[in-house]
VOPAGU-2260 file (C-alpha; in pm, 1 decimal, decimal comma):
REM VOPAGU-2260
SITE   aa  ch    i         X         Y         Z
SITE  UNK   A    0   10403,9   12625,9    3131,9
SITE  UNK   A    1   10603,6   12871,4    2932,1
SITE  UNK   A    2   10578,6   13260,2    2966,1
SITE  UNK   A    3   10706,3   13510,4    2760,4
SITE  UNK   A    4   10680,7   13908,1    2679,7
SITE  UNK   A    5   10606,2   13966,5    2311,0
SITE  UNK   A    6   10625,2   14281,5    2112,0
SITE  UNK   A    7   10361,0   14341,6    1785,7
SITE  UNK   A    8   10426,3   14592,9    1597,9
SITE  UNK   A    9   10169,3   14551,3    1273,7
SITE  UNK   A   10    9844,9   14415,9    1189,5
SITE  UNK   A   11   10000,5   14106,3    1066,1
SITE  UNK   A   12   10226,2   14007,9    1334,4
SITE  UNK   A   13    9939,0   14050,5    1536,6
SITE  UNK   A   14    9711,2   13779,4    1305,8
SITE  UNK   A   15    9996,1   13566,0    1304,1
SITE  UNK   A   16   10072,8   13529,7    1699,6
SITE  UNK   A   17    9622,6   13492,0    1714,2
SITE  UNK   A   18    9647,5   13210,4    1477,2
SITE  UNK   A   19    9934,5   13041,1    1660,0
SITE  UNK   A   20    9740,0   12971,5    1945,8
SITE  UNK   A   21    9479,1   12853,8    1729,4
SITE  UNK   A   22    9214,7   13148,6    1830,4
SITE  UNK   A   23    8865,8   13149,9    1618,3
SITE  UNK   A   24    8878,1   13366,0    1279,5
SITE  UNK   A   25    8631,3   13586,1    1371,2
SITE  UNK   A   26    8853,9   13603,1    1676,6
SITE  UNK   A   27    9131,1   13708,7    1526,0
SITE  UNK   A   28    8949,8   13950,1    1335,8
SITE  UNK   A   29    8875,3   14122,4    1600,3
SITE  UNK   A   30    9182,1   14137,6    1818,1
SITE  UNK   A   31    9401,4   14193,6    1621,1
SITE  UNK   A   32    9356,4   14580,2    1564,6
SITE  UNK   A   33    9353,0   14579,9    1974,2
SITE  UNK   A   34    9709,5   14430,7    1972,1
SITE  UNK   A   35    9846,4   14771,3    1830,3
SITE  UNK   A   36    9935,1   15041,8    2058,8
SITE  UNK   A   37   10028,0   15366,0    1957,4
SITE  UNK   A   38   10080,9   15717,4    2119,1
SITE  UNK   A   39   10035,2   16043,7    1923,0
SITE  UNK   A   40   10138,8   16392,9    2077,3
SITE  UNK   A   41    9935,1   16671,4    1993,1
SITE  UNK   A   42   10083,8   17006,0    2042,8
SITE  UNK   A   43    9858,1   17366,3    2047,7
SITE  UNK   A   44    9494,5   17230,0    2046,6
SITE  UNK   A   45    9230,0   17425,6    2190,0
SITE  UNK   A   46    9142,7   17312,2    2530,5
SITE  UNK   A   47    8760,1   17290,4    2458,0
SITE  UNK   A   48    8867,5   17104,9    2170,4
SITE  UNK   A   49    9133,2   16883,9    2401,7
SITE  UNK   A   50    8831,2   16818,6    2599,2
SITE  UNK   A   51    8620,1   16675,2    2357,5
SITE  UNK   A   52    8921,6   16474,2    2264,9
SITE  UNK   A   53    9008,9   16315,6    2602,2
SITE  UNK   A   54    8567,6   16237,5    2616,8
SITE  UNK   A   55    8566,8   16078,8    2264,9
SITE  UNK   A   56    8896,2   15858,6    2291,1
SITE  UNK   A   57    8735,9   15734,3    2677,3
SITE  UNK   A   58    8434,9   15627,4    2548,0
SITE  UNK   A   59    8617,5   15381,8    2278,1
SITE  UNK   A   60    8845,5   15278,4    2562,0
SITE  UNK   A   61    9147,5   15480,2    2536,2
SITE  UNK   A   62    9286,7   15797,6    2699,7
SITE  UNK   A   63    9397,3   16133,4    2624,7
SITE  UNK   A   64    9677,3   16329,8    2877,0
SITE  UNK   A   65    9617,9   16708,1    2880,2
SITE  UNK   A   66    9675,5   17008,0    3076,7
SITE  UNK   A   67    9544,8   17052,5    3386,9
SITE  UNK   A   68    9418,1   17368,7    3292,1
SITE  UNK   A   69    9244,4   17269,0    2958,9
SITE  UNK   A   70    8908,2   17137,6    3209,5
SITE  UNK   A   71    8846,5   17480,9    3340,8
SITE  UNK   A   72    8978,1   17640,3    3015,8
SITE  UNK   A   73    9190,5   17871,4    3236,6
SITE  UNK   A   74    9434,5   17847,1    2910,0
SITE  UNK   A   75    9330,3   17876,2    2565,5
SITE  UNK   A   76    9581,9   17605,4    2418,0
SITE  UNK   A   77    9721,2   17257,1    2566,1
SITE  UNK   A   78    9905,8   16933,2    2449,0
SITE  UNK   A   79    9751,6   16625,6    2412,1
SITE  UNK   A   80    9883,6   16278,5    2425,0
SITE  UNK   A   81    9637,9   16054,7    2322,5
SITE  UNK   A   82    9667,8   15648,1    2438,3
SITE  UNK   A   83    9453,5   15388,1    2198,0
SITE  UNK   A   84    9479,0   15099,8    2050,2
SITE  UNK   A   85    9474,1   15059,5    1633,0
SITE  UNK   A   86    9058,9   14973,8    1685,0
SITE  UNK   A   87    9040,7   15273,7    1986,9
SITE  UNK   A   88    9201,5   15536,4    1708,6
SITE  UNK   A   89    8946,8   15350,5    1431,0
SITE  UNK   A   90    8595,0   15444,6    1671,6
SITE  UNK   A   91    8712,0   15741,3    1798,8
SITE  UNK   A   92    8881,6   15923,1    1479,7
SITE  UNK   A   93    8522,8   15801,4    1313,6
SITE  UNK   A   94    8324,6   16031,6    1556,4
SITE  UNK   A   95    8531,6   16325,7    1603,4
SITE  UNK   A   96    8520,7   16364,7    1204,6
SITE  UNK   A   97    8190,3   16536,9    1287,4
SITE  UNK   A   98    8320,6   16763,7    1568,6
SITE  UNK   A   99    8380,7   17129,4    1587,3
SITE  UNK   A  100    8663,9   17313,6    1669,9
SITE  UNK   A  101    8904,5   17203,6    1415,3
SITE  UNK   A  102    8883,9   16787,3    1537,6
SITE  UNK   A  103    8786,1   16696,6    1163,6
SITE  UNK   A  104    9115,3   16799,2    1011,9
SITE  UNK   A  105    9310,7   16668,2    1353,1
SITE  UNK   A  106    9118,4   16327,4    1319,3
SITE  UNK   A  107    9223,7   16305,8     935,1
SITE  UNK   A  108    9593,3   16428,8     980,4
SITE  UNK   A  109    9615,0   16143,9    1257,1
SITE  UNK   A  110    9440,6   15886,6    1035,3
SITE  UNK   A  111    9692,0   15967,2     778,2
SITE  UNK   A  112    9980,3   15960,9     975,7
SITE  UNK   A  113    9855,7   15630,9    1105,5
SITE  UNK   A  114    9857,3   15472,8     773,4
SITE  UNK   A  115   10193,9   15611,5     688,6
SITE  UNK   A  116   10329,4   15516,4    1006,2
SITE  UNK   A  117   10231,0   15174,7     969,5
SITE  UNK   A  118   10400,0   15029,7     673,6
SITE  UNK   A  119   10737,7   15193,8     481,1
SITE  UNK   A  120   10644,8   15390,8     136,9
SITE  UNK   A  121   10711,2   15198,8    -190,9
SITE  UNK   A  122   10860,6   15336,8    -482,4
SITE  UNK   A  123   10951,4   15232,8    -835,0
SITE  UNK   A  124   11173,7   15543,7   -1035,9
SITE  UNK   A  125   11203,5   15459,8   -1441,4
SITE  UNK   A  126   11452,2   15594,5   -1660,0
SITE  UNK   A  127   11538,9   15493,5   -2005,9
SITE  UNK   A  128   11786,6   15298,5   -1919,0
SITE  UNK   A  129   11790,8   15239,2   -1564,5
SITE  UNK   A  130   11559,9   15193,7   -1258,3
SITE  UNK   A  131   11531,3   15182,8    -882,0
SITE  UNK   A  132   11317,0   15012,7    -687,5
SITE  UNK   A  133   11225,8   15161,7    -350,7
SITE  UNK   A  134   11062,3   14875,7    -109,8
SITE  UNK   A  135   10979,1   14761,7     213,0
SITE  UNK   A  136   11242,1   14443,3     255,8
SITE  UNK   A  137   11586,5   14564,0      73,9
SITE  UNK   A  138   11778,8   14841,0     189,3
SITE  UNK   A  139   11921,8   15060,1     -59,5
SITE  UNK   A  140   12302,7   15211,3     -22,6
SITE  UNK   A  141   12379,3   15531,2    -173,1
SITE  UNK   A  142   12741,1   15510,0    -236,2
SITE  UNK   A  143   12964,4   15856,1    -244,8
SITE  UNK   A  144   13170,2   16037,4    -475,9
SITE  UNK   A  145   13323,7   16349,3    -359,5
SITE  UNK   A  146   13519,6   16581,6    -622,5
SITE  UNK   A  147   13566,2   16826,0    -407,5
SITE  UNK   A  148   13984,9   16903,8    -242,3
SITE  UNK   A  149   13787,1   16995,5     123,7
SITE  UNK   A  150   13538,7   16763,1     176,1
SITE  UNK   A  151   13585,2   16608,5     557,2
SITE  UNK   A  152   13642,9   16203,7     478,1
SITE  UNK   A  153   13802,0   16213,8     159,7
SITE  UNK   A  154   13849,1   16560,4      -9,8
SITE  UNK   A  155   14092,9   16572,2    -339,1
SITE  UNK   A  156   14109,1   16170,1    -358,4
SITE  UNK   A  157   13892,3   16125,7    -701,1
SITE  UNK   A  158   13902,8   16471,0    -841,7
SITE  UNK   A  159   14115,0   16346,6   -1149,5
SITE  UNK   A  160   13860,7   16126,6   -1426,5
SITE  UNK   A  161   13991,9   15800,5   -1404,7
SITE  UNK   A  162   14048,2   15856,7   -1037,3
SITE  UNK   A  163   13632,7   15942,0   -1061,4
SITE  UNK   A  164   13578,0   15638,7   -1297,1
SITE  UNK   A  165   13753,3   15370,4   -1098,2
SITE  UNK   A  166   13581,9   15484,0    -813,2
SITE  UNK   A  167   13260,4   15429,9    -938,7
SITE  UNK   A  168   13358,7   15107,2   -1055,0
SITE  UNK   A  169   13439,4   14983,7    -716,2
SITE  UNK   A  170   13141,2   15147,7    -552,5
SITE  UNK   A  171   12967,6   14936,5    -767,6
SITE  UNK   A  172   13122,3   14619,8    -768,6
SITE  UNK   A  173   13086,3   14672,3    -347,6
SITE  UNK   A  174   12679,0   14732,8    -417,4
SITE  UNK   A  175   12624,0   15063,6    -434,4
SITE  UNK   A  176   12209,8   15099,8    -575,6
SITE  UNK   A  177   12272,5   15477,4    -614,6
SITE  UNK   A  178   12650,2   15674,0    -683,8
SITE  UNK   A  179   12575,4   16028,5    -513,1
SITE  UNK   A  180   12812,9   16279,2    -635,6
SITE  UNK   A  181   12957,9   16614,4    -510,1
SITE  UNK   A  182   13129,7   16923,0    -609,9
SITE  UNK   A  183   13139,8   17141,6    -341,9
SITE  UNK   A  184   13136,5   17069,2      58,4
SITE  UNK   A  185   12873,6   17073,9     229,0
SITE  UNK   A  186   13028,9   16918,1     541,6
SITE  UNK   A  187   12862,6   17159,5     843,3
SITE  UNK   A  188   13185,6   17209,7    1062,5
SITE  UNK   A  189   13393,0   17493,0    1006,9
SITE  UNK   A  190   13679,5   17465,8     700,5
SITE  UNK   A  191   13395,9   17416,3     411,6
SITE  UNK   A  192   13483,6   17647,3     105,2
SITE  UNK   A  193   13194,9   17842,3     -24,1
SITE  UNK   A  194   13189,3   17809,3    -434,1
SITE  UNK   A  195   12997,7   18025,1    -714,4
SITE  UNK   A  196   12796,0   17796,5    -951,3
SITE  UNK   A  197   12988,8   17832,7   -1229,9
SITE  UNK   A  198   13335,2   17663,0   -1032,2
SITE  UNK   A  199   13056,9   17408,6    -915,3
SITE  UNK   A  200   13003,0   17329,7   -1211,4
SITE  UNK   A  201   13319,4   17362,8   -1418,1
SITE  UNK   A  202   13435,2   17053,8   -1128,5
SITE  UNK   A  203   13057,2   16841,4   -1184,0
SITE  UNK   A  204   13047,3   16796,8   -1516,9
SITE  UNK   A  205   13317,0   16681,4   -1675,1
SITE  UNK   A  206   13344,1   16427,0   -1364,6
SITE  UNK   A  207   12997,8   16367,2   -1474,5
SITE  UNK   A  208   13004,7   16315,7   -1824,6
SITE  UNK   A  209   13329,4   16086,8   -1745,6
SITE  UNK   A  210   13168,9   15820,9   -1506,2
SITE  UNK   A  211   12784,5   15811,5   -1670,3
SITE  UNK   A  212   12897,7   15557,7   -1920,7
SITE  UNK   A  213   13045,0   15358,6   -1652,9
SITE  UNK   A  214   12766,9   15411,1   -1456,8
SITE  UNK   A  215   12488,2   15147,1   -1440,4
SITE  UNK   A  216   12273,5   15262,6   -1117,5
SITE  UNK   A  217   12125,0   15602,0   -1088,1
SITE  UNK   A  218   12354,8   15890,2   -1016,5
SITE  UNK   A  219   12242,1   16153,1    -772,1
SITE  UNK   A  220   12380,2   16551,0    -760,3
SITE  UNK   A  221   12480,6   16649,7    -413,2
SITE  UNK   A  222   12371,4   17022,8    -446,1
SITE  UNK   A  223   12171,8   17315,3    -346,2
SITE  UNK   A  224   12197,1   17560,2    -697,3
SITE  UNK   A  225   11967,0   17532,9    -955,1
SITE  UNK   A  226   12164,4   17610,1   -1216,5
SITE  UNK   A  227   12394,5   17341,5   -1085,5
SITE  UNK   A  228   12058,2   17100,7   -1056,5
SITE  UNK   A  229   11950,0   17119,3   -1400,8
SITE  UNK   A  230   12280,4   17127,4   -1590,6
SITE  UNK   A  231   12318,4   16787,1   -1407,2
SITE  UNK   A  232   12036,0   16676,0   -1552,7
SITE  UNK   A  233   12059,0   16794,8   -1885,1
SITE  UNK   A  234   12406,3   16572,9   -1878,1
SITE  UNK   A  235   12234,3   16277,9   -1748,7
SITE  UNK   A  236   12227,1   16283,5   -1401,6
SITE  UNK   A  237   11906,7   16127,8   -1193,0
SITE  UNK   A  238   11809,8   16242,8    -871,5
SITE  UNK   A  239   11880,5   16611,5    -688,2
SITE  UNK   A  240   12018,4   16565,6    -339,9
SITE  UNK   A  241   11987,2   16937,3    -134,5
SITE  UNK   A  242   12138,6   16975,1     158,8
SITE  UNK   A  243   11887,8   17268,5     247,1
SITE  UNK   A  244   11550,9   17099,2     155,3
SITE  UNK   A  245   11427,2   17312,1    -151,5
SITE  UNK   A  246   11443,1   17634,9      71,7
SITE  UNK   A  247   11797,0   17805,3      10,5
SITE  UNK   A  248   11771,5   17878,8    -403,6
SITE  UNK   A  249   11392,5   17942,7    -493,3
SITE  UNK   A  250   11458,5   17806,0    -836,9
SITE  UNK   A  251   11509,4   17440,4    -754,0
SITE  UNK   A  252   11191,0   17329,6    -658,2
SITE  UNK   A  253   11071,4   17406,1   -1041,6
SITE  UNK   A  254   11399,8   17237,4   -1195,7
SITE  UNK   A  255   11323,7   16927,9    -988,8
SITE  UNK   A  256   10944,5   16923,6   -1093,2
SITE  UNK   A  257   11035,9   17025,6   -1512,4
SITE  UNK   A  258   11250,2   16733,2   -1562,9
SITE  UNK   A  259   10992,6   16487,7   -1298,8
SITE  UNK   A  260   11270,0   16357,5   -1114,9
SITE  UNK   A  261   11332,9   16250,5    -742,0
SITE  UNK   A  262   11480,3   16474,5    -491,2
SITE  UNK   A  263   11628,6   16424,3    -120,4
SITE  UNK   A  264   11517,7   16711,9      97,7
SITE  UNK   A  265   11786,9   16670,8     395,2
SITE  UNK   A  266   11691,6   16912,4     736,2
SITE  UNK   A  267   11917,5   17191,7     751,2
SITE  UNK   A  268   12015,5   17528,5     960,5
SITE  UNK   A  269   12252,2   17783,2    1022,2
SITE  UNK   A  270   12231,8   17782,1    1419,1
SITE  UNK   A  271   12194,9   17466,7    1663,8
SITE  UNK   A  272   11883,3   17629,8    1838,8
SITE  UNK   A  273   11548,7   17443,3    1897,8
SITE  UNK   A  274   11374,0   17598,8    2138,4
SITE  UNK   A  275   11064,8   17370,7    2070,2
SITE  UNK   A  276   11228,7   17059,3    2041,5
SITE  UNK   A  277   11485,4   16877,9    1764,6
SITE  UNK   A  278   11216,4   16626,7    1623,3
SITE  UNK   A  279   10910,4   16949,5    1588,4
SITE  UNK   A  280   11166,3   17134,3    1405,9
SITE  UNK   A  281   11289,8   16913,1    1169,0
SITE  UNK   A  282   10960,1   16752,6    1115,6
SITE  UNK   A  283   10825,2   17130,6    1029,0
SITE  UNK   A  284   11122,8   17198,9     803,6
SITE  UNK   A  285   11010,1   16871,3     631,6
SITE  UNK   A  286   10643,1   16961,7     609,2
SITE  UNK   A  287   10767,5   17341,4     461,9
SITE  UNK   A  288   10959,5   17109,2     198,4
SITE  UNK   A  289   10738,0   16919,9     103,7
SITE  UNK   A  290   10431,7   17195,5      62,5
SITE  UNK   A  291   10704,9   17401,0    -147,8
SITE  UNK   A  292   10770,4   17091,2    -369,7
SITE  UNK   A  293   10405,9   17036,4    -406,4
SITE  UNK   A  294   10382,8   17402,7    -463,9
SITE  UNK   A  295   10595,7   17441,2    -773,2
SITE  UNK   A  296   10448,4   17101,3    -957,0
SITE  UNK   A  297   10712,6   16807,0    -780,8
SITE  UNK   A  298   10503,5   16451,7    -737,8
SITE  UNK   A  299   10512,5   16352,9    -365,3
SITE  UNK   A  300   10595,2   16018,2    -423,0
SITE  UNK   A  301   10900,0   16192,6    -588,1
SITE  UNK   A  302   11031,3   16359,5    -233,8
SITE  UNK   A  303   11244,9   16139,9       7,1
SITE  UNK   A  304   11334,5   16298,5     336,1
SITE  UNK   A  305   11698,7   16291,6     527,0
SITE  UNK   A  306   11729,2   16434,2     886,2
SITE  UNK   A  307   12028,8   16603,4     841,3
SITE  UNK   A  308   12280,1   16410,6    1108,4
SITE  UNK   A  309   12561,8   16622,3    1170,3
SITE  UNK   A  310   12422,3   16959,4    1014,2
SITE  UNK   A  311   12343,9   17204,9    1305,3
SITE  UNK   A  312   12366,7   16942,9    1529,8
SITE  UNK   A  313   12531,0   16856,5    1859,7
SITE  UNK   A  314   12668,4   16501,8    1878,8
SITE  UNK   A  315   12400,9   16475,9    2149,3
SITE  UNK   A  316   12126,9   16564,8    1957,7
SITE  UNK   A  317   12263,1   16352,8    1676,7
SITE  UNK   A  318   12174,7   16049,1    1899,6
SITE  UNK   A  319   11899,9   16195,1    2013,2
SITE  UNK   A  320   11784,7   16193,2    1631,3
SITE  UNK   A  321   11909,5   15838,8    1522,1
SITE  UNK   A  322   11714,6   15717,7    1867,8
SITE  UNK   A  323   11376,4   15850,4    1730,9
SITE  UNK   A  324   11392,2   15788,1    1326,1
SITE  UNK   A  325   11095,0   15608,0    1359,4
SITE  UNK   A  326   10890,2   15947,4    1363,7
SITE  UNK   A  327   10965,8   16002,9    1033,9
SITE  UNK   A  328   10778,3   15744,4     920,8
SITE  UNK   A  329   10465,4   15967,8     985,0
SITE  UNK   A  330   10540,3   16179,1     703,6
SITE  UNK   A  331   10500,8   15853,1     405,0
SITE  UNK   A  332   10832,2   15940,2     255,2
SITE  UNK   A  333   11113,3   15753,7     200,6
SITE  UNK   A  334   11405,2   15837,1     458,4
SITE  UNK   A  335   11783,7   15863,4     350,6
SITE  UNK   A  336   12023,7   15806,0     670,2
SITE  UNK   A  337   12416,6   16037,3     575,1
SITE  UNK   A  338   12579,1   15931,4     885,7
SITE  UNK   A  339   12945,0   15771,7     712,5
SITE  UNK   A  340   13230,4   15854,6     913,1
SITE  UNK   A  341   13079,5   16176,8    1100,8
SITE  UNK   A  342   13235,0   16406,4    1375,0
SITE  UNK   A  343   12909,1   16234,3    1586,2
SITE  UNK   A  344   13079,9   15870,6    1585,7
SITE  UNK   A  345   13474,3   15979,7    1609,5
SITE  UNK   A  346   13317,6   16196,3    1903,8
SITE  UNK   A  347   13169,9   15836,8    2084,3
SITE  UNK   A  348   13437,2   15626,5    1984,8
SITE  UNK   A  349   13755,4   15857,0    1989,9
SITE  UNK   A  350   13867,6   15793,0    1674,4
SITE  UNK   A  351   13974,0   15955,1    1348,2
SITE  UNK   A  352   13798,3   15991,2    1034,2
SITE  UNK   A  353   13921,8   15686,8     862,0
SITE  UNK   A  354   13874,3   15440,5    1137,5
SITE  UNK   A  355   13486,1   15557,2    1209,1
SITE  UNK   A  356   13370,5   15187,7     967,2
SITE  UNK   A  357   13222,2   15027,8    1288,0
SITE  UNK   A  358   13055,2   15374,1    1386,4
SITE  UNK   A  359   12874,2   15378,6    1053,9
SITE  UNK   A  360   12798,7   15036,3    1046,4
SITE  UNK   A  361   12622,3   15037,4    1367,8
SITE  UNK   A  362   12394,3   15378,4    1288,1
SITE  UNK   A  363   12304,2   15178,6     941,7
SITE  UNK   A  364   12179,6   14851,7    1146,5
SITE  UNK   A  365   11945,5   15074,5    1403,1
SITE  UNK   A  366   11840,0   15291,4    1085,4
SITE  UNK   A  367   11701,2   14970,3     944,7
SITE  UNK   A  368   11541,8   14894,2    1237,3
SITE  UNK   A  369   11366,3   15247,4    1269,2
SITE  UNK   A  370   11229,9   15287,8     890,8
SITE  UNK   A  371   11576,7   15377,7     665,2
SITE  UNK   A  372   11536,0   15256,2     341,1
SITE  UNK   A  373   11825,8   15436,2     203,1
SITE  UNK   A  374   12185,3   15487,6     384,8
SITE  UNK   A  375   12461,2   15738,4     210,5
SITE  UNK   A  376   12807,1   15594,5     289,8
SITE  UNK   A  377   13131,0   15601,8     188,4
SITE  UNK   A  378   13230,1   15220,0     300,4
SITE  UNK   A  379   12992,9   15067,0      96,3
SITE  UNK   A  380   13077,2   14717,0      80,0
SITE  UNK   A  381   13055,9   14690,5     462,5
SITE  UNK   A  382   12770,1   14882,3     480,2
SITE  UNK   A  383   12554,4   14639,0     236,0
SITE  UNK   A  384   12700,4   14324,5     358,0
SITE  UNK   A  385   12538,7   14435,8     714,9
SITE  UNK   A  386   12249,3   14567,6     566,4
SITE  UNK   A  387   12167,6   14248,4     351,0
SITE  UNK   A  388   12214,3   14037,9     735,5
SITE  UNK   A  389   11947,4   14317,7     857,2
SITE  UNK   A  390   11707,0   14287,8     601,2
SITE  UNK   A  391   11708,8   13857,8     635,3
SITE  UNK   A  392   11639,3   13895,2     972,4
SITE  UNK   A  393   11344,2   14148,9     956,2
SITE  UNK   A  394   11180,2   13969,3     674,4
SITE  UNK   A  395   11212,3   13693,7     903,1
SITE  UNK   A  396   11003,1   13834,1    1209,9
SITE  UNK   A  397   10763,1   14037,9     928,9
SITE  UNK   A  398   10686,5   13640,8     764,0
C-alpha cells in the first residue's frame, strides 16, 4: 500500500488522476467537477443578501463565512467567503441567478471569474509583417531597450544608433518575442527626470526608425503620452506599454483603440497607501483600465495587465504581490511580470544592480507558476533558457 497527497488544479487533471485508477466514465463525469476547490472573497454585500448566500451555497454542499452580524442584520454590509467545489459553485450560482438583492449580477461576475480563472487567455496579434502568439504553454520574454541617460539598470548604454541596433540584435539572438523600448524613466525611486513630449520624442524616434529594420519581433513603446503613443505608431511601432494604465493622459486610450493595437496597462500610484488592501487596489485600478479602454473603442482581448512591482511599492508588498499573481487570473487578461534587476531583489539578496540575474530569474520561474505569460527583462537569454525548463515541466503535469 502506497499513500500519497495530490494537488488538482483543473478539470483535466482531475479526469486524468479518475481514469488512472480505472473509475467508471460516468464516474468520472461526475467527480471530477467535485475535485476542484476554490475560495472566492466577497467584499460589501448586503447582509440579507449574504444570508441568502451562505443558505444557497449549504444546500449544494458548500459554505459561505460571514459576519456575525449579517444573521441579525445589526450591519447593513458584510464579507463573504464562500467554500465550494467547481459542481457546488455550478448548483448554487444556477439558483441564485433568480435571487434578489443584487445575487444575479454577483452569481454572473463569479461565474465569469471562474472561467477566467480556470485556464490562461489566448491571444494571436497580426501585423503585416509580423505576429505574436499569446498561449497557454510558451512563455513570452519581453526584452528591454532603454534610451534613456537615467534609467536605474542601464541608463545612457544604447542611446547612440548602432549602440540601439546591436542591442536589438543580441536581444534577439538571446530570444527576446517582444523588444520594449524607452525614452524616458519611469523607474519609481527618486532620481527619474521628468521630460516634455517633444524631448521624448526627439530621443524615440530616430532610435526607432534605426532598429525597426533590424527588428523581426514586435516592438513595444514604454510610455504614458499620447502624442508620444501614436507618433510611435505612425513609425512602426506595435504595442503601447503605460506605466499608469490609460489613466494619466486622457488621450491614449483613443490612440490605442484608432490604430487597434495591444496595450499593457501596468498598476500605478503616487503614494504607497492601501488602506483596503494591495491586491483590492490594484485589481480596481485594473478594472478602471479596462472600463476606460472599453470606453474609448480598445478590444479587450487587446488589454494585457502588469501589477506594477516596484512602483509605489514596499519591497514587502512587492512579495506580497509576486506571492498572490494568481488573482490576476480572474480578470481573463494576459499578465506581463517587470521585475529585472529591481530595488525589491538587491533589497533580499544585498546586492547591486548588475548582480540581481538570480533575483530575476527566480521571480520569472514562480510567475510561470502563478499565470505570467509575459516577463519584461533585461537578461534575456537567462531568463528564456529558465523559462523554456518551466514551461517543459508544466506541460508535463497539464498532459
Amino acid at each position: 500500500m502506497n499513500i500519497n497527497l495530490i494537488e488538482i488544479k483543473s478539470l483535466a487533471e482531475a479526469q486524468y488522476e479518475l481514469e488512472k485508477i480505472d473509475c467508471d466514465p460516468m464516474g468520472v463525469h461526475i467527480l471530477k467537477a467535485k475535485a476542484i476547490f476554490k475560495i472566492i472573497k466577497i467584499e460589501n454585500i448586503r447582509s440579507k443578501a449574504a444570508n441568502v448566500l451562505k443558505q444557497t451555497f449549504l444546500g449544494k454542499g458548500g459554505d459561505v463565512a460571514v459576519s456575525r452580524h449579517s444573521a441579525d442584520l445589526s450591519e447593513e454590509l458584510t464579507d463573504a467567503l464562500i467554500f465550494a467545489t467547481s459542481k457546488q459553485y455550478g448548483l448554487a450560482l444556477a439558483q441564485l441567478k433568480v435571487q434578489p438583492w443584487g445575487l444575479a449580477k454577483v452569481a454572473s461576475e463569479i461565474e465569469q471569474m471562474l472561467k477566467d480563472a480556470a485556464q490562461l487567455p489566448m491571444r494571436e496579434y497580426k501585423w503585416k509583417d509580423r505576429n505574436l502568439t499569446i498561449n497557454r504553454e510558451i512563455s513570452l520574454v519581453m526584452g528591454i531597450l532603454n534610451i534613456t541617460p537615467d534609467s536605474f539598470s542601464d541608463g545612457g548604454k544604447y542611446n547612440d544608433l548602432e549602440l540601439a541596433i546591436q542591442r536589438v540584435k543580441e536581444l534577439q539572438a538571446d530570444g527576446a518575442d517582444i523588444i520594449d523600448i524607452g525614452a524616458e524613466s519611469t523607474r519609481p525611486y527618486k532620481g527619474s527626470e521628468k521630460i516634455s513630449a517633444e524631448q521624448e520624442l526627439d530621443r524615440l524616434l530616430p532610435v526607432l526608425e534605426a532598429v525597426l529594420p533590424y527588428c523581426k519581433v514586435p516592438v513595444s513603446i514604454d510610455t504614458y503620452k499620447a502624442s508620444v503613443a501614436e507618433a510611435a505608431l505612425q513609425c512602426g511601432a506595435h504595442i503601447i506599454n503605460d506605466v499608469w494604465g490609460l489613466q494619466c493622459d486622457t488621450g491614449m486610450a483613443g490612440v490605442v483603440a484608432k490604430y487597434d493595437v495591444p496595450v499593457v496597462v501596468m498598476h500605478n500610484k503616487n503614494e504607497m497607501s492601501y488602506p483596503e488592501g494591495i491586491m483590492n487596489d490594484i485589481n480596481w485600478f485594473f478594472k478602471k483600465s479596462i472600463d476606460i479602454g472599453i470606453e474609448n473603442g480598445i478590444k479587450r482581448e487587446n488589454i494585457m495587465i502588469d501589477p506594477g512591482i516596484g512602483f509605489a511599492k514596499t519591497v514587502e508588498q512587492n512579495l506580497y504581490i509576486m506571492s498572490k499573481l494568481e488573482q490576476l487570473q480572474a480578470l481573463g487578461c494576459p499578465v506581463l511580470l517587470g521585475t529585472s534587476r529591481k530595488r525589491f531583489i538587491g533589497e533580499v539578496l544585498d546586492l547591486p544592480v548588475n548582480e540581481r540575474v538570480e533575483g530575476t530569474i527566480a521571480t520569472a520561474a514562480l510567475g510561470k507558476t502563478k499565470g505570467v505569460q509575459i516577463h519584461r527583462v533585461h537578461d534575456v537569454k537567462q531568463v528564456k533558457r529558465t523559462l523554456k525548463m518551466m514551461d517543459a515541466m508544466m506541460r508535463s503535469r497539464e498532459r
